[in-house]
KEVOPA-779807 format. One record per residue (C-alpha): residue in three letters; x, y negated, z negated. Coordinates in steps of 0.2 Angstrom, whole numbers, plus 2048, in hexadecimal, padded with zeros to 3 digits. Layout:
N
ALAXYZ;...
//
This chain:
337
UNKAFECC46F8;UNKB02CB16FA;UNKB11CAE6EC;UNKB07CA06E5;UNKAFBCAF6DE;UNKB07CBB6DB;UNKB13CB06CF;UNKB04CA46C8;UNKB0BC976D1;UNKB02C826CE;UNKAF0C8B6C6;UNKAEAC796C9;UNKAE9C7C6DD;UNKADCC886D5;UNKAD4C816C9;UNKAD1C6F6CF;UNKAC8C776DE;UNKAC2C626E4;UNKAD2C5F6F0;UNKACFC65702;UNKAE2C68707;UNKAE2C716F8;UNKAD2C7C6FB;UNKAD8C7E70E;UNKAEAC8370A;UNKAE2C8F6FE;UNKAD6C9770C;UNKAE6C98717;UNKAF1CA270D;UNKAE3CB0707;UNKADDCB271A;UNKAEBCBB720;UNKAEACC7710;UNKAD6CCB714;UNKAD1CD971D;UNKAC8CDC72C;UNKAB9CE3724;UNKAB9CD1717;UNKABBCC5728;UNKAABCCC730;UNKAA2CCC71F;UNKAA8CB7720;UNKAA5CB4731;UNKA91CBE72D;UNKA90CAF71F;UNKA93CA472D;UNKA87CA7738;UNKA78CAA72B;UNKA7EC99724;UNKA7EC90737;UNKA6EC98738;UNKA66C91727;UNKA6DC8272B;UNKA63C8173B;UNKA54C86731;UNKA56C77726;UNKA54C6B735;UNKA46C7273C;UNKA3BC7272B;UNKA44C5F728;UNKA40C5A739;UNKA2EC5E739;UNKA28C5972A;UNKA28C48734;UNKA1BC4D73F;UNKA12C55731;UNKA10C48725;UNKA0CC3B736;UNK9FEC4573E;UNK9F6C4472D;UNK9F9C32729;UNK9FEC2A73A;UNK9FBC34749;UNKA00C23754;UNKA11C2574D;UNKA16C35755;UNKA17C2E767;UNKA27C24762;UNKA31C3475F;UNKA35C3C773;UNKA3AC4E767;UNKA28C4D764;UNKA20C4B773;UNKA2BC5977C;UNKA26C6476E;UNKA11C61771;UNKA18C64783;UNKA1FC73780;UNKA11C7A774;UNKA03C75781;UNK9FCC68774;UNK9EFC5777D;UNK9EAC5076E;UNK9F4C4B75D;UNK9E8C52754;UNK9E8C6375A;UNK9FDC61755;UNK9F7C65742;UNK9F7C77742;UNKA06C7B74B;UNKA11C71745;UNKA0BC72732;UNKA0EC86739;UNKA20C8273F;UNKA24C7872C;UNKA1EC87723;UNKA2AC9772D;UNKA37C8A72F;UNKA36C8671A;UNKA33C99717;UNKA41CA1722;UNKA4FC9371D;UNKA49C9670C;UNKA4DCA970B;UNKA5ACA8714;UNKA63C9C707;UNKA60CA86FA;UNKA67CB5705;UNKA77CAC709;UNKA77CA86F3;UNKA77CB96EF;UNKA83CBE6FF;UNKA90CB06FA;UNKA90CB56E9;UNKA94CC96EF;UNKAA0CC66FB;UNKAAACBB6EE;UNKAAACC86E0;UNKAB1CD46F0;UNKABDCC56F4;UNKAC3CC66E3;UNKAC3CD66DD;UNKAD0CD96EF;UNKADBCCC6E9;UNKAD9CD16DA;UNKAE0CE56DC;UNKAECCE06E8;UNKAF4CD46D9;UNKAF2CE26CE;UNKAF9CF06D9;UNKB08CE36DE;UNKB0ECDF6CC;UNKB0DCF26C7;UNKB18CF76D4;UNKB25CEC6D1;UNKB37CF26CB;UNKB38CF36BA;UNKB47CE46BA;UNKB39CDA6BF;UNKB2CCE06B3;UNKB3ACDE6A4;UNKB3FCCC6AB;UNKB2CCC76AD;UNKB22CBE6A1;UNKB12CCA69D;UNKB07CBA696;UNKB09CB36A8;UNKB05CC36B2;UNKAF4CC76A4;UNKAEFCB66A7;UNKAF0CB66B9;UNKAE7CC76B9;UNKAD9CBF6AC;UNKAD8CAF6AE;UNKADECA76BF;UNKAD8CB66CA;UNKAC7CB16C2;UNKAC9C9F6C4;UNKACDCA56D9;UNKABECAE6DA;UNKAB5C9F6D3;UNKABEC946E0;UNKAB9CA06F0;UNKAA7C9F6E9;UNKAA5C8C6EA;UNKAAFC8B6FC;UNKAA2C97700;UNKA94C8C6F9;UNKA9DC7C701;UNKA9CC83712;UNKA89C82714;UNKA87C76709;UNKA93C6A717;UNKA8AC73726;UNKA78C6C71E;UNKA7EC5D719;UNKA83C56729;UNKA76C5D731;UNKA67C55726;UNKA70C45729;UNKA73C4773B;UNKA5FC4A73C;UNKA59C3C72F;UNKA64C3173B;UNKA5CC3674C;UNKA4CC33742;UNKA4FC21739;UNKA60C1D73D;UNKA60C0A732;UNKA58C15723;UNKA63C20723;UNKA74C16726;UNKA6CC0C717;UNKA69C1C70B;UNKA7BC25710;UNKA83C1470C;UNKA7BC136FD;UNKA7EC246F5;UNKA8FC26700;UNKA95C156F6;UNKA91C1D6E5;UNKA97C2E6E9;UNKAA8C266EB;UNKAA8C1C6DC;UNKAA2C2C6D1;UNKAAFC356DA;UNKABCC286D7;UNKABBC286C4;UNKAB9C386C3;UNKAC5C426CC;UNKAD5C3C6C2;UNKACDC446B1;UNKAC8C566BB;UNKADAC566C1;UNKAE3C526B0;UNKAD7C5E6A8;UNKADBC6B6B4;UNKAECC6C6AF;UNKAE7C6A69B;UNKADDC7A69F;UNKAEAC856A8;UNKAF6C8169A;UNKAEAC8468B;UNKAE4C95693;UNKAF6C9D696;UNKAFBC93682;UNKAEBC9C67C;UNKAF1CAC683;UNKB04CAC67D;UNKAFDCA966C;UNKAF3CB766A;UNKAFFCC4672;UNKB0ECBD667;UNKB01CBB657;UNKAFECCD65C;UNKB0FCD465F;UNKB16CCC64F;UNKB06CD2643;UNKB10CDA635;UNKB1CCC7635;UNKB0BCBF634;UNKB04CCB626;UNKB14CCB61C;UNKB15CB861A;UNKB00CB461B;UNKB02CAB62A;UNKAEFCB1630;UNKAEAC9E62C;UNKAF7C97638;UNKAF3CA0645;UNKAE3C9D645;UNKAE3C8C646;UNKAF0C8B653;UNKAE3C9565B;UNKAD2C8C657;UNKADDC7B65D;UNKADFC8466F;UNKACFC89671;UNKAC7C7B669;UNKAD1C70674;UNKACEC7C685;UNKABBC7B683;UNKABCC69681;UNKAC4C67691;UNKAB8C74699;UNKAA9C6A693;UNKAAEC5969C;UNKAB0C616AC;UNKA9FC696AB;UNKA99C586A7;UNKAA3C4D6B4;UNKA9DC5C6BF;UNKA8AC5B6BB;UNKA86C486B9;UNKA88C416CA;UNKA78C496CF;UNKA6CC406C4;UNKA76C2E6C8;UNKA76C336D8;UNKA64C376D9;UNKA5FC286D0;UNKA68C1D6DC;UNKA5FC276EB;UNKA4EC256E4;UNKA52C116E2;UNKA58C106F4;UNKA48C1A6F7;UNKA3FC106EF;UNKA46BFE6F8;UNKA45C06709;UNKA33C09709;UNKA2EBF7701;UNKA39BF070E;UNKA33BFC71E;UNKA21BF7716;UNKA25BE6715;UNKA2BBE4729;UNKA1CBF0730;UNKA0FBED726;UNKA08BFB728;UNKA0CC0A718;UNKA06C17722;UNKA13C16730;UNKA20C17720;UNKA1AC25717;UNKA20C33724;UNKA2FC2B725;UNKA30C2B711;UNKA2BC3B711;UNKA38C4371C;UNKA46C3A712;UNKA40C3F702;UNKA3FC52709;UNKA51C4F711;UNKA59C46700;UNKA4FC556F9;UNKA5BC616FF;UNKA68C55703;UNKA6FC526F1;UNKA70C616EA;UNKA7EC646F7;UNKA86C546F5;UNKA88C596E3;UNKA8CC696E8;UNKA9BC636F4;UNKAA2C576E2;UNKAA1C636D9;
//
């Protein structure tokens, strides 16, 4: 077991779970302590995941087509993807591309649909096997130390290891395991809303890339500092209570039970305040960044409008974009957070 486990060592590597080097050093230490049976199980998420991925595109990819055969069938003969695909599908007429391409949206959506709530309930399985690994190896270590070490160890630090940061692991291997296809779509919404209107695109990703940084900038100097204010609140909070415990009949005698509890109620008060930033520092960049995405939207089409003159040449493309920021999003908060 890596000895930054085993002795509780910097909880904040843990806890902060938003620096990369940190996450990836993290990955590289518990890999070799794995077993085989845990790497196929890892390497099965993969796959499913590349293969959602590639689900994603096809259902982002046509809805182009879709929403153009409906509203501007002339517009599908500037896409080459397009014309190879009538090719290949044995389609004359524009027209008669309705059917299988609405058909293509609908098992493209459907498949890449199940298959994320799959690879949700399958993340969520093979992190609680993850942790439970790690965590009876710690357990199993610790027991069988000597008994020098056991009387020179501090017992609050191995409990809250046990408890508490074993726990905040297993949350840690859960969100690299929601990162991973949450990067894989990303870039791969990006690299097809780019093949499909590159100037849109390099406009929108500006846009939200811009205010991402700047959210991301104020924010993660308070998640860090926070971070640290929890790990040293939860291991105070857990000293208190075994000393308050193993100096009962002191605390009875001189009707200390006052004290106590408010040294306590000051700890937890102070832990949940903490705990309730982070879960809003973590939660509003979504809705600014949804906000901000709608407005770009919003300027893109009056602009696209503006320089065609024709709206229904715009409204596929708007159409794919809101389906791609649709999905898109969600992961960009998802990767912040």
């Amino acid at each position: 077991m890596p000895n930054s486990i085993h002795k509780s060592k910097d909880t904040n590597e843990i806890k902060k779970s938003l620096g990369v080097l940190d996450i990836l050093n993290l990955i590289q230490q518990l890999w070799s302590h794995i077993n085989s049976r845990r790497k196929i199980h890892i390497y099965f998420y993969l796959i499913t995941n590349l293969l959602g991925t590639f689900l994603e595109i096809i259902s982002i990819s046509s809805i182009l087509p879709f929403l153009s055969v409906i509203t501007n069938p002339d517009l599908l003969e500037g896409f080459k993807y397009i014309n190879i695909l009538m090719n290949i599908l044995n389609v004359q007429k524009v027209d008669d591309f309705l059917l299988p391409i609405t058909s293509i949206f609908c098992i493209a959506a459907f498949f890449s649909g199940s298959l994320r709530v799959f690879n949700t309930w399958f993340n969520a399985k093979l992190s609680a096997r993850l942790g439970s690994d790690i965590s009876v190896e710690f357990f199993r270590r610790s027991i069988n130390q000597t008994y020098t070490d056991h009387i020179n160890s501090n017992s609050s630090i191995t409990i809250s290891s046990i408890t508490n940061e074993i726990g905040l692991l297993l949350s840690v291997l859960y969100e690299v395991f929601r990162l991973i296809p949450c990067l894989l779509l990303s870039i791969s919404i990006l690299v097809a809303i780019f093949t499909l209107a590159p100037f849109v695109s390099i406009y929108l990703t500006l846009v939200l890339s811009l205010t991402y940084i700047f959210i991301a900038k104020i924010s993660n100097h308070r998640l860090y500092i926070n971070s640290k204010k929890i790990a040293i609140a939860n291991r105070a909070k857990i000293k208190l209570i075994q000393e308050s415990l193993g100096s009962i009949r002191n605390i009875v005698l001189e009707e200390n039970q006052d004290l106590v509890v408010s040294n306590y109620s000051t700890l937890e008060r102070s832990l949940r305040s903490v705990e309730a930033q982070n879960q809003f520092i973590q939660l509003y960049p979504r809705y600014i960044l949804e906000s901000v995405g709608l407005i770009a939207l919003a300027i893109s089409a009056f602009i696209m409008t503006r320089v065609s003159g024709n709206s229904g040449s715009v409204i596929p493309i708007l159409g794919t974009f809101a389906l791609a920021a649709q999905r898109l999003l969600p992961n960009c908060q998802q990767i912040y957070a």
